[in-house]
N, C-alpha and C positions, 0 to 999 in steps of 0.2 A: 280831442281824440289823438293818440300817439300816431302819426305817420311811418314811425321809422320801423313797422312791425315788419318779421322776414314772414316770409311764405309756410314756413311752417308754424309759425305762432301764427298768423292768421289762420290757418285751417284749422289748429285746435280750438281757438277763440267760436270758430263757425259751428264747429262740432260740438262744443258747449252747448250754444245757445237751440241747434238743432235739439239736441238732448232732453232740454225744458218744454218742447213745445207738446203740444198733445197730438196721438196720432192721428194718421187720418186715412178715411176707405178709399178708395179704389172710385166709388161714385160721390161721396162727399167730395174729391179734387176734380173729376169732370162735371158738378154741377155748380162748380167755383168758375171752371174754365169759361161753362156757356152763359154765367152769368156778365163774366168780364166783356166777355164774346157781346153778348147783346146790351153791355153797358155802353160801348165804345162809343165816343163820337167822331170818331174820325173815321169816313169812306172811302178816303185815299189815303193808302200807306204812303210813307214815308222813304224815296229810295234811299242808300246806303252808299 
């Protein structure tokens, strides 16, 4: 992988690959979220 991309070639690069993906609903991404949600195995976050 190139390192040496600027900030604007990264975002186009992102906005490519966004481009190919398929879309998705409104409930399709919160029944992603709760699934992640009651995937986790971690019960204590992690502080920062």
């Amino acid at each position: 992988m190139n390192c040496k991309l600027t900030f604007k070639e990264r975002a186009e690069l992102g906005m490519e690959i966004l481009a190919k993906q398929r879309p998705v609903t409104l409930e399709q991404a919160r029944a992603q979220a709760k699934r992640l949600k009651e995937a986790s195995t971690s019960k204590v976050k992690k502080e920062r």
